[in-house]
C-alpha positions, -999 to 999 in steps of 0.1 A, spaced: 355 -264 -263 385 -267 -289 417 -262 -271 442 -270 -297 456 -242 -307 471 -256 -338 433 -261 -352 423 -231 -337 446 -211 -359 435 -234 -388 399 -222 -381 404 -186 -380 428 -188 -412 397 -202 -429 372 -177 -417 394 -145 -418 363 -123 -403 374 -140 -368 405 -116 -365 377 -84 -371 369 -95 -333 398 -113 -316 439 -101 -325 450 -141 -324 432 -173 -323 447 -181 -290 425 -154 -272 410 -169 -241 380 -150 -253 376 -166 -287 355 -197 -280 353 -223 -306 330 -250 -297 326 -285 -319 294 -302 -324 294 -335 -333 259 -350 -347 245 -380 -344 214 -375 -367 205 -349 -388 170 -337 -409 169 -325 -442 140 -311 -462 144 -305 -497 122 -271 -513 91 -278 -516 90 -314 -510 66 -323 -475 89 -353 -461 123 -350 -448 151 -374 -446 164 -385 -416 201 -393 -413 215 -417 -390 
C-alpha cells in the first residue's frame, strides 16, 4: 500500500472522482495499492496470438 502522502495527493489530483468518496487523500480509508508487473499479455483484435512481454 502507498503511504506517501505526497503521491497520494498527486493521485487523487489526477483522478478527481476520488474526492466523490473520500474528503482528502490522506483518509486512512482511501487505499491506494501499486502493482508492479513483471510480464504482461496482450492480444491485439482479432488477431489469435498474443504477445508476451518480459
Amino acid at each position: 500500500m502507498v503511504q506517501d502522502q505526497e503521491l497520494r495527493h498527486e493521485i487523487a489530483e489526477f483522478a478527481p472522482f476520488i474526492y466523490n468518496y473520500w474528503q482528502d487523500s490522506s483518509n486512512p480509508d482511501f487505499m491506494l495499492y501499486e502493482i508492479k508487473a513483471e510480464q504482461w499479455r496482450y492480444l491485439k483484435p482479432g488477431e489469435d496470438l498474443e504477445t508476451i512481454y518480459p
